[in-house]
KEGU-194785 format. One record per residue (C-alpha): x negated, y negated, z negated. Coordinates in steps of 0.05 Angstrom, whole numbers, padded with zeros to 5 digits, always signed. Each point is the difference from the previous one (the first is absolute). Example, Ala and Ser with C-alpha at 12.3 -4.5 7.8 and 13.67 -1.06 7.14 Angstrom:
// residues 2
-00246+00090-00156 -00027-00069+00013 
// end
This chain:
// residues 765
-01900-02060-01859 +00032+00062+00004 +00077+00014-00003 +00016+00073-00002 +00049+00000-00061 +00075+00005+00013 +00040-00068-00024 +00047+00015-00052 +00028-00033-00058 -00018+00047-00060 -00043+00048+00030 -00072-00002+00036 +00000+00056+00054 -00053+00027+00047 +00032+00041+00042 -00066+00037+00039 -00055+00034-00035 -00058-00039+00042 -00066+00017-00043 -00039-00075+00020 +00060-00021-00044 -00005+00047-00065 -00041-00045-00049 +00035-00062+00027 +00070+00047-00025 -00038+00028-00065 -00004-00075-00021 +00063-00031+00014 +00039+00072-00014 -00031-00002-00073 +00033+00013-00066 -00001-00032-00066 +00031-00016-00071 -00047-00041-00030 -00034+00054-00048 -00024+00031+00066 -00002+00016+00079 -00022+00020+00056 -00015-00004+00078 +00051+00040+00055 -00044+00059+00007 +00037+00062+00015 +00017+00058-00044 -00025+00059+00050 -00079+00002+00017 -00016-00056+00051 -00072-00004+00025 +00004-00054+00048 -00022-00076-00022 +00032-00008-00065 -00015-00049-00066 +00020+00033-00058 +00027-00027-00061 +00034+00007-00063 -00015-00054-00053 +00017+00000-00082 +00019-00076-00016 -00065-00031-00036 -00041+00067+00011 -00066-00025+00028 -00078+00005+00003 -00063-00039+00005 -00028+00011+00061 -00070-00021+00008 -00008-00063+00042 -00038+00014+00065 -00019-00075+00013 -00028-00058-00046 +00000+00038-00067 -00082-00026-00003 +00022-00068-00007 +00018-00032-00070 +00074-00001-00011 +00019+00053+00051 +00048+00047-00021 -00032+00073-00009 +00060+00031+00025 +00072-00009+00047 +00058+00026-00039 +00045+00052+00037 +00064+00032-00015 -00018+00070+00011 +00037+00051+00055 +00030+00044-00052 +00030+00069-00001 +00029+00021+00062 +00067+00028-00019 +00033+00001+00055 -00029+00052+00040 +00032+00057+00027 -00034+00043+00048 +00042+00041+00054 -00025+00073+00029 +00036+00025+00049 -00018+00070+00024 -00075-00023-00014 +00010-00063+00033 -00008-00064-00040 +00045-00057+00012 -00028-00057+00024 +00029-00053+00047 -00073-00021+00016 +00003+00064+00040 +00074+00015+00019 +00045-00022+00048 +00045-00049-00029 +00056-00011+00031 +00055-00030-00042 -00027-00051-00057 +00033-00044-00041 -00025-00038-00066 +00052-00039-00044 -00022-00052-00058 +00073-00001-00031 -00014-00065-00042 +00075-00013-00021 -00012+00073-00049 -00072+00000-00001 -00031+00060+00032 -00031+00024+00062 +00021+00054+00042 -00026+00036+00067 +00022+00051+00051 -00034+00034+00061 +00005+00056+00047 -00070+00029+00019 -00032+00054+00043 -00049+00032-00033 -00060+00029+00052 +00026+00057-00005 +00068-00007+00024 +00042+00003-00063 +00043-00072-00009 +00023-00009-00066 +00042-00062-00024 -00028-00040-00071 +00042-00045-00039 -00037-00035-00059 +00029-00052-00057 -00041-00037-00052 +00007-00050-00053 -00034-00031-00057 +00048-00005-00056 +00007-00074-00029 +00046+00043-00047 -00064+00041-00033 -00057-00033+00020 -00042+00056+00000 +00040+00050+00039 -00005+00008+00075 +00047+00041+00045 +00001+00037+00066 +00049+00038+00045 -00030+00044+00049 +00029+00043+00053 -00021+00036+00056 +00040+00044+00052 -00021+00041+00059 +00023-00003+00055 -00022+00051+00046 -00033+00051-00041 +00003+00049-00058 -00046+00009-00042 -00049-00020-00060 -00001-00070-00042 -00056-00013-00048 +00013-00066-00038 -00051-00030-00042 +00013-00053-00052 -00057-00028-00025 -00041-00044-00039 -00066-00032+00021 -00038-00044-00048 -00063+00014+00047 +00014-00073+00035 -00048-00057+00026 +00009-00071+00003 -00018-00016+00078 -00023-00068-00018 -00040+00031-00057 -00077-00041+00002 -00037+00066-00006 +00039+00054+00025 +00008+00015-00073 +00064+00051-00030 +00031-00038-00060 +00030+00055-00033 -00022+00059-00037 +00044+00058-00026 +00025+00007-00073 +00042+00064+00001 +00052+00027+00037 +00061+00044-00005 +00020+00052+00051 +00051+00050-00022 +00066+00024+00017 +00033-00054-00038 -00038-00056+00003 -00051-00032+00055 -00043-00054-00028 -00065-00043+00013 -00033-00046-00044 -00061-00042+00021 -00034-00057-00025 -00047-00061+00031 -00072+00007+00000 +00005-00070-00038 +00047-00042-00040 +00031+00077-00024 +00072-00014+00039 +00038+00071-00010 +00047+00017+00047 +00041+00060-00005 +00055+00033+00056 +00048+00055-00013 +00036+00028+00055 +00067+00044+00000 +00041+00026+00057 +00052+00042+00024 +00009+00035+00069 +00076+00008+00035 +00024+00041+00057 +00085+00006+00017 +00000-00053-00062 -00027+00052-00042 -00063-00010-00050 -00047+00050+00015 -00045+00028-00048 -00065+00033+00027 -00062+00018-00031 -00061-00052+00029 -00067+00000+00004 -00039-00043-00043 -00070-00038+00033 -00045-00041-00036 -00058-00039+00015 -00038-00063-00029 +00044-00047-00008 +00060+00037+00038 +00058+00041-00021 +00059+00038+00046 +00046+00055+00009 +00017+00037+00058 +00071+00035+00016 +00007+00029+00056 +00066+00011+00028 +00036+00027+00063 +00035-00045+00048 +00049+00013+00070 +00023-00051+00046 +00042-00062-00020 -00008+00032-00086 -00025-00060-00029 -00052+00016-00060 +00002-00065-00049 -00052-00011-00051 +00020-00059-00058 -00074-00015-00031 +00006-00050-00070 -00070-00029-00025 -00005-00039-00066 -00076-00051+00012 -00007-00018-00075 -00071-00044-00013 -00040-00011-00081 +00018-00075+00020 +00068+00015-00028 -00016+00058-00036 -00038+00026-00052 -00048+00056+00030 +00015+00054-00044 +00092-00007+00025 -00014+00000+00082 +00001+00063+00009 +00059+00013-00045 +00032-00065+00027 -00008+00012+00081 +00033+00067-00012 +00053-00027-00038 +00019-00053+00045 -00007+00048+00051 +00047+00050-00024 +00051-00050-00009 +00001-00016+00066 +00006+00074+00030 +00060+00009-00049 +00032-00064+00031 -00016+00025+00069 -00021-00039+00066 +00073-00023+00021 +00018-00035-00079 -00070-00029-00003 +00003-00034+00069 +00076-00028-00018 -00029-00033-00063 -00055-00034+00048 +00054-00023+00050 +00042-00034-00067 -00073-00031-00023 -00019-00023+00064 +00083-00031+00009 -00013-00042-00056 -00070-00022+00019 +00034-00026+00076 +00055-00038-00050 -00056-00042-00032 -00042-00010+00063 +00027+00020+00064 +00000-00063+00063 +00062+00019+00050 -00014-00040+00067 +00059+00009+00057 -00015-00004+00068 -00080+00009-00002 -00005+00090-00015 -00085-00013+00010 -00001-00054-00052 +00057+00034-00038 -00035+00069+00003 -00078-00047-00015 +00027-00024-00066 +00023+00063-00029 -00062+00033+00019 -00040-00060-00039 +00037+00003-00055 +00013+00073-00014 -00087+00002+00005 +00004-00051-00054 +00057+00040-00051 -00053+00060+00019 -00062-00027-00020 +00014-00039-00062 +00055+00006-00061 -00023-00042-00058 +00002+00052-00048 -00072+00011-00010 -00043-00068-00008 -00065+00024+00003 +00028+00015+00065 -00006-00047+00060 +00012-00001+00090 -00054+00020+00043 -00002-00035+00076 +00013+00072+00028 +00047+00025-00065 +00010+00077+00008 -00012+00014+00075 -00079-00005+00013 -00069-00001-00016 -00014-00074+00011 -00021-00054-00054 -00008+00054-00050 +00069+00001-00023 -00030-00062-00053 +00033-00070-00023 -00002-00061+00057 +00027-00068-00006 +00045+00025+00033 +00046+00012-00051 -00003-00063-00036 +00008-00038+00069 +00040+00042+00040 +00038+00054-00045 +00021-00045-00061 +00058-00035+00029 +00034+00068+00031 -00002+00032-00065 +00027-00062-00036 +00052-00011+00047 +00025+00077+00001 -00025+00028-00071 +00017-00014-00075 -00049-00057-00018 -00042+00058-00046 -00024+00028+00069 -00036-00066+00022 -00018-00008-00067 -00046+00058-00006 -00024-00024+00069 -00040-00059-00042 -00007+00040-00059 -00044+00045+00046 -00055-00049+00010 +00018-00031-00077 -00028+00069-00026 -00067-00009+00041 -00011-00063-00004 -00068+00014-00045 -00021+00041+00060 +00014-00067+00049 -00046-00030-00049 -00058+00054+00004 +00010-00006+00079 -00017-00073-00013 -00059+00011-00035 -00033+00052+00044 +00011-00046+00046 -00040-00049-00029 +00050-00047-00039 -00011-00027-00071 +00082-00007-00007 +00070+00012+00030 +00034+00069+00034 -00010+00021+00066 +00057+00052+00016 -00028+00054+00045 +00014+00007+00075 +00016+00072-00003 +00006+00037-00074 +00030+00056-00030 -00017-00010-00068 -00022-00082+00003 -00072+00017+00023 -00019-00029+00068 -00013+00061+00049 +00005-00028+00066 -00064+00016+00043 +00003-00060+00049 -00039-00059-00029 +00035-00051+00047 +00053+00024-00043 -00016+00014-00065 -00047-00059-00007 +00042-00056+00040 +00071+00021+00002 +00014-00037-00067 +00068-00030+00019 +00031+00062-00021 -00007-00031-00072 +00053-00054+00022 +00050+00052+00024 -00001+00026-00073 +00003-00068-00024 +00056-00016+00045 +00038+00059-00019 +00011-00022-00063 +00032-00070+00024 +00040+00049+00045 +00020+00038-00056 +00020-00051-00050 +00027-00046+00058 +00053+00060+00022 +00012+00032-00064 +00006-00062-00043 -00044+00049-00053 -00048-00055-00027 -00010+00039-00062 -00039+00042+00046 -00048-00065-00005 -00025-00004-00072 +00001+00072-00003 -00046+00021+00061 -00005-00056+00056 -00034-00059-00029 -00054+00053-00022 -00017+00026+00073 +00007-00067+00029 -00052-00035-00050 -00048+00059+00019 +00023-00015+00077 -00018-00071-00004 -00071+00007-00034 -00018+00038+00045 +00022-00051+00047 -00033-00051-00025 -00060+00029-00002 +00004+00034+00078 +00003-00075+00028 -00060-00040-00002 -00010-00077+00010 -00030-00022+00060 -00031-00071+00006 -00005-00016+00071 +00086+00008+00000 -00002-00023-00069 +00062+00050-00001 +00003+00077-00039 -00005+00052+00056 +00004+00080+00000 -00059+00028+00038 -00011+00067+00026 +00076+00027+00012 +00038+00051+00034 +00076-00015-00004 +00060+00041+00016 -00024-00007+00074 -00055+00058-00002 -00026-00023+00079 -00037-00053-00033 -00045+00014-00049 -00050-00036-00054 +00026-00069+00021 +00006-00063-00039 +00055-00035-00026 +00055+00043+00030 +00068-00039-00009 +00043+00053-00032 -00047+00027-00056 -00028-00074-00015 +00085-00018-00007 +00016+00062-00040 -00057-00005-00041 +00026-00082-00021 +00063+00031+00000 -00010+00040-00056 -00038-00047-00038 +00063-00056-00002 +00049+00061-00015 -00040+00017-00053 -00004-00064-00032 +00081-00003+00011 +00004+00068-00042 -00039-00038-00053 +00037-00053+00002 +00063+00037-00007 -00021+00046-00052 -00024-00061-00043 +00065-00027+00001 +00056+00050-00004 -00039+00062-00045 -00063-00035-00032 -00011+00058-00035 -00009+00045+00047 -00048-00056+00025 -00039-00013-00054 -00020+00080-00011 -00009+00000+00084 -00038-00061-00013 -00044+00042-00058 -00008+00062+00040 -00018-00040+00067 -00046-00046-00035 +00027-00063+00052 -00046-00054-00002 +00014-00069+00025 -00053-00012+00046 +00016+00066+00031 +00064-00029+00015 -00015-00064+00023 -00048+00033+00042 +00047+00036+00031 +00049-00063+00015 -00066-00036+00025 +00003+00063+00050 +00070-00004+00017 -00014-00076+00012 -00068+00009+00045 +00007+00063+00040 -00021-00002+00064 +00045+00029+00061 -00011-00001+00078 +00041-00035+00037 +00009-00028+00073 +00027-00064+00001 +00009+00001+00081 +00044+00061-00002 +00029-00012-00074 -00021+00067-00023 -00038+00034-00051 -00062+00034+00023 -00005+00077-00020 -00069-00018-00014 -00067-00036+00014 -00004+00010+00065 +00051+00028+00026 +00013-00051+00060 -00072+00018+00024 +00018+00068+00018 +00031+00012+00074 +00076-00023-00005 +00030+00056+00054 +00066+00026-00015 +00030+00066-00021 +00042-00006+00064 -00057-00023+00044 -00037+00067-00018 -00002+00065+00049 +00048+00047-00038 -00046+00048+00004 -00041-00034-00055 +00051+00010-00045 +00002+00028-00052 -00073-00028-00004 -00012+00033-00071 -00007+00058+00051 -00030-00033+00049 -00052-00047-00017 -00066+00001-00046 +00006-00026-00066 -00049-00055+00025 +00046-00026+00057 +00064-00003-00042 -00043-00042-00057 -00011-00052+00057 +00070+00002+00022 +00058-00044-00010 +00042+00058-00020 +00033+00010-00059 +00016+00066-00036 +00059-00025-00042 +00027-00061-00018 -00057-00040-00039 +00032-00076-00005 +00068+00024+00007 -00008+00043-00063 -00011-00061-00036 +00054-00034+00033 +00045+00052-00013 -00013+00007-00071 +00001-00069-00021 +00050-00025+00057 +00029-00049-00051 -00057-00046+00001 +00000-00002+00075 +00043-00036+00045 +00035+00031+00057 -00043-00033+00050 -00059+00016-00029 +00014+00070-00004 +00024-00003+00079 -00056-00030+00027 -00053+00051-00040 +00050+00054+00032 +00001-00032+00067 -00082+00004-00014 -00011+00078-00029 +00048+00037+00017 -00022+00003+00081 -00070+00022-00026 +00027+00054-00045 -00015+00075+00024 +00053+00023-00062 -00049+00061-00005 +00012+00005-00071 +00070+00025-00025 +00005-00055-00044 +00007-00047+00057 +00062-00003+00038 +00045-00010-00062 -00036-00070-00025 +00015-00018+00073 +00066+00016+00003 +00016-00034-00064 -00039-00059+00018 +00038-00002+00069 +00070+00006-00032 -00013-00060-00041 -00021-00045+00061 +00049+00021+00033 -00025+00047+00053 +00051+00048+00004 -00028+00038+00047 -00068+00008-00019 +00029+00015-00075 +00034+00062+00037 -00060+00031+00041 -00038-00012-00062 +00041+00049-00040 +00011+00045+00042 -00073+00011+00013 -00009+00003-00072 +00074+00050-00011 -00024+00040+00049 -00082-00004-00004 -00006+00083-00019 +00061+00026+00039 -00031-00034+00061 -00068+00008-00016 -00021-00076+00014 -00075-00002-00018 -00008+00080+00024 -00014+00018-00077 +00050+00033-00025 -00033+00062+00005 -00043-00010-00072 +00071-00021-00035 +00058-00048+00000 -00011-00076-00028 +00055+00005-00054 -00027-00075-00038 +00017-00029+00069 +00066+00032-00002 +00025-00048-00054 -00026-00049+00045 +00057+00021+00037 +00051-00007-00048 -00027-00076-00013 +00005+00001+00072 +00074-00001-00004 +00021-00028-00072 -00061-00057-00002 +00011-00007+00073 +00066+00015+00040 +00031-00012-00062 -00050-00063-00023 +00005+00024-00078 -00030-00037-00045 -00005-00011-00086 +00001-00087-00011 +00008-00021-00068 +00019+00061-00023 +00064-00002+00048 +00010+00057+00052 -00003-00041+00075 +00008+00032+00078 -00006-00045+00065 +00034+00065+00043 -00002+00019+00069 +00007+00058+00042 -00034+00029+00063 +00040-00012+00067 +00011+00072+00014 +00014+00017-00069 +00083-00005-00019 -00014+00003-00075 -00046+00024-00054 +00006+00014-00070 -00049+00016-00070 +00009-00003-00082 -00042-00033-00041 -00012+00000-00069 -00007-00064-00031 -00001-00022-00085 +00046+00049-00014 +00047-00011+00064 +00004+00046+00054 +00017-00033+00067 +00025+00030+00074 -00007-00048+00056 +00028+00010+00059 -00018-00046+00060 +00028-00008+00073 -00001-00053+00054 +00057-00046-00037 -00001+00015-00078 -00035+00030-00060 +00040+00033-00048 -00033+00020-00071 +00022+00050-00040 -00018+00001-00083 -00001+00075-00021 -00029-00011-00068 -00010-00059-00043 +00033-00062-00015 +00021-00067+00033 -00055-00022+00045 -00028-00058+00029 -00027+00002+00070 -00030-00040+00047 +00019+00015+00086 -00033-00060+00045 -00018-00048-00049 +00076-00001-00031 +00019+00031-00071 +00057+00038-00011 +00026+00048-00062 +00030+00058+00001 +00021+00055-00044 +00030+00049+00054 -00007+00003+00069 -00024-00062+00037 +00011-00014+00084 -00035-00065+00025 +00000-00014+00079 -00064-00010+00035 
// end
């Protein structure tokens, strides 16, 4: 852990330039508007340790697999969002000397994420080897206004010297992926515009043909005066700038306003980029830096009125939340649906920038709860639209029947290269399945049903069915050869939570049926055409349902993560040196496979998920069990936990639980923040304190909360969206009082006990 950022309720702030820090700052400094983004890197030449990046939303490339791809059903390649044009650059000459804080003096540093208006901004003092100390002042955004446009402000004043300036706005399409297999260069040069009205760069991938094309504009002020010089155009593969130099004294401050448009052929037809990017461009410059970056402080206003958390008397947690959330209104706006959330969104390398499950089991709820219901919407849609791709995986895989939904995808083709993963991770099919309960549960949308669920489910469930096999000595179904969400224990048997998910979705399918039979027969009899059900198929999978077989110890009245499990050594997190820790860094692979250790919640998943068909004490005493053995090394840990330990009542727990989550990347829990942020946990966050401080939940279609609040928190307040209703809550030590902003009367359950309101309702705690 590492705690270096200032606390501060709508701003993160590093107030030292301390290079062992800078990728751990690129990532959690990073910018985004959910067409694109990119990592903290600075404007000005840098050549210390640095991880570049700017990414094009749902830009990406097949990168050969280095491992497995021999074996039959391996994917051929890992998908990656590609590092993009960098457009941001600007190098700085002074007097022949290049600007770079890898190699100055720094002695005044300070680097602002203002998340209340959405942009990032910087300012240092540094001594250059020479002697000369100059001041720099930079300001960025990326619009949420104009998608495509990206802004910066950036000044720099000397402050001992006269004499020479060269700045050097650029843009450099000669980029690497650093995680690329090969060493490979996606990109290859289309054409490129360098003339004394326009600066442009168009390249294309080496597969898939993605087009991506930047225009840059900008203007250079002295005394507040636009200065118009003649520059010096440089080209190179892939690389376009201009040059101006300029003359500076002491304490004149030289400011240079840079506008790129980043237009891709995903949007556009190939033949309009060009004409588009300078276009939008244009605009932009005739607006001006100062009216563009007011319109993103209005956008980014009403974003905070739909989804902002305000907690009084906690700043870490208060300043934690925002952080989380802001990430989230970043990474992912529901506008595009081929469109989905990476684990590391915008701000790294890591994962590829592909699909998880962690959307479906992680993201879905935050969006529902803070989004128009279209936004979650196209969340299922997404996997909908590839579902004949889940069933090609299936096949290649070896399966006669049935979808299984990819691990990692960009496009619904498997491509992740670990084959404990790609082979034996199949619970990820029941997050998808589950989503859809989610979904229908929340939204009350069960037209949603006939018209796309029943259809994924049914493909779920066969392949279900035909995962499982009989066994005769335990005369019971079982599901051999596993890994579940727990990724320290691999190729086991008849791990609890996938074996629970997987009957899960077999009786929620046959409730969809059910339903669909009933109240739009229809519907169901062309599903039943298209699907080609079969009555023994269904039976078979209610003789499933009925015979599955699940671990469990009847001494300690838990279930058993797996076969197995209680033969392996039974020390605890807490017992361990903490030098072990984290032992994903520590250990061999081999020694955390015989360990007790778990990565993430595994049974508590489950439990979590389908809490209403557990009782409280069962779900304490499998807490009591797994959470002590729990290492929480994956970001998608701490918030089941917290959740978990709300609803039992551990107050306490529920609170270090979230904050480890709130505040995993500002404090750098697991020491790897460095390769990117872990934005899908970050709406583990939010569930954190709606699901869990706040104990939402959707029963029988009616809206419940079993509240309560931290001890050191006075009060804390959120919105949420619900059928058409939008709801504040606002909860301290004695009362909650809800507010109704939209919709009409409502119905509302707080500790068990209905009440209606149409206004404004106050009940005491």
């Amino acid at each position: 852990m590492n705690q270096y950022l200032i606390v501060n309720e709508w701003e993160i702030i590093e107030d030292a330039f301390i290079s062992t820090n800078n990728r751990v700052s690129e990532s959690i400094f990073s910018l985004g508007n959910g067409y694109m983004g990119q990592r903290a890197n600075f404007e000005e030449h840098y050549s210390g340790d640095s991880l570049k990046g700017n990414y094009m939303a749902g830009v990406y490339y097949p990168d050969k697999t280095r491992v497995g791809w021999w074996k039959n059903g391996y994917p051929e390649y890992f998908a990656k969002v590609l590092n993009s044009i960098n457009w941001i650059g600007i190098d700085i000459v002074i007097d022949g000397e290049q600007l770079d804080l890898a190699v100055c003096k720094t002695e005044i540093f300070k680097r602002t994420l203002n998340m209340k208006e959405g942009f990032l901004e910087r300012r240092f003092e540094a001594t250059l080897p020479s002697g000369k100390r100059v001041k720099v002042y930079s300001k960025r955004f990326l619009s949420i206004v104009t998608k495509e446009i990206g802004a910066i402000q950036y000044s720099i004043t000397p402050v001992n010297f006269s004499g020479e300036l060269k700045i050097t706005p650029y843009l450099d399409g000669d980029v690497i992926n650093e995680d690329s297999n090969y060493d490979e260069k996606f990109w290859e040069e289309i054409s490129k515009i360098n003339s004394s009205t326009e600066t442009s760069l168009k390249i294309k991938t080496k597969k898939l043909d993605f087009h991506v094309c930047s225009t840059m504009l900008f203007d250079i002020f002295q005394n507040d005066k636009k200065l118009n010089l003649p520059s010096i155009e440089t080209s190179r593969d892939k690389y376009v700038a201009k040059t101006i130099k300029v003359c500076c004294t002491p304490d004149l401050e030289t400011v240079i306003y840079k506008y790129v448009a980043n237009v891709t052929s995903r949007n556009l037809s190939l033949d309009t980029l060009s004409h588009q990017a300078f276009d939008l461009v244009e605009k932009a410059q005739i607006k001006g830096f100062n009216y563009l970056l007011k319109e993103q402080a209005k956008a980014w206003e009403e974003k905070w009125l739909e989804s902002d958390i305000v907690i009084n008397g906690d700043l870490s947690a208060q300043q934690a939340i925002r952080y989380n959330i802001f990430q989230l209104n970043q990474t992912y706006t529901g506008e595009d649906d081929r469109l989905n959330i990476g684990p590391k969104g915008f701000t790294g390398e890591k994962y590829g920038g592909s699909t998880y499950w962690d959307t479906e089991a992680y993201c879905l709820p935050f969006y529902l709860a803070t989004a128009e219901e279209k936004i979650a919407r196209n969340l299922l849609i997404y996997r909908f639209k590839q579902l004949e791709q889940a069933k090609a995986n299936a096949k290649k895989l070896g399966f006669t029947k049935g979808a299984l939904y990819p691990m990692v995808t960009m496009n619904g083709e498997e491509c992740h290269n670990e084959w404990e993963i790609t082979f034996e991770e199949i619970h990820r099919n029941g997050a998808i399945a589950h989503a859809i309960y989610d979904y229908v549960n929340y939204t009350g949308d069960k037209s949603y049903l006939g018209e796309f669920g029943l259809t994924v489910l049914v493909e779920i469930s066969r392949f279900w069915e035909e995962r499982v096999n009989f066994s005769c000595e335990k005369n019971k179904y079982v599901m051999l050869g596993v890994t579940g969400p727990n990724e320290y224990e691999n190729n086991v048997n008849n791990n609890w939570y996938t074996s629970k998910i997987a009957c899960w979705t077999l009786e929620y399918t046959l409730e969809v049926i059910d339903y669909l039979k009933i109240n739009d027969p229809a519907v169901f009899e062309q599903l039943d055409k298209e699907l080609g059900l079969k009555v023994q198929e269904i039976n078979k999978w209610k003789d499933i349902i009925t015979n599955m077989y699940f671990a469990f110890d009847e001494k300690l009245g838990i279930f058993l993560q797996q076969d197995g499990y209680m033969d392996k050594d039974q020390t605890l997190v807490r017992d361990l040196d903490p030098s072990n820790l984290p032992i994903n860094q520590n250990w061999s692979w081999d020694r955390i496979l015989r360990s007790c250790y778990i990565k993430q919640a595994d049974v508590l998943q489950g439990l979590y998920l389908l809490e209403n068909n557990y009782s409280l004490d069962t779900i304490k005493k499998n807490f009591d069990f797994y959470e002590p053995r729990t290492v929480h090394e994956s970001s998608l840990s701490p918030c089941v936990h917290s959740i978990l330990a709300a609803k039992i009542g551990y107050k306490q727990k529920a609170y270090e639980m979230y904050l480890r989550t709130a505040r995993l990347d500002l404090d750098n829990y697991n020491n790897d923040t460095s390769d990117g942020c872990h934005i899908t946990s970050m709406a583990g966050t939010w569930m954190s304190v709606i699901q869990g401080f706040a104990g939402m939940r959707v029963t029988n279609g009616n809206l419940c909360f079993t509240p309560f609040i931290p001890e050191h928190w006075g009060s804390y307040s959120f919105k949420i969206m619900f059928r058409n209703h939008l709801l504040e809550l606002t909860i301290d030590k004695n009362k909650i009082i809800i507010s109704k902003k939209l919709g009409d009367e409502l119905s509302i359950i707080i500790n068990s006990i209905s009440y209606s309101f149409k206004d404004i309702l106050t009940i005491e705690l």
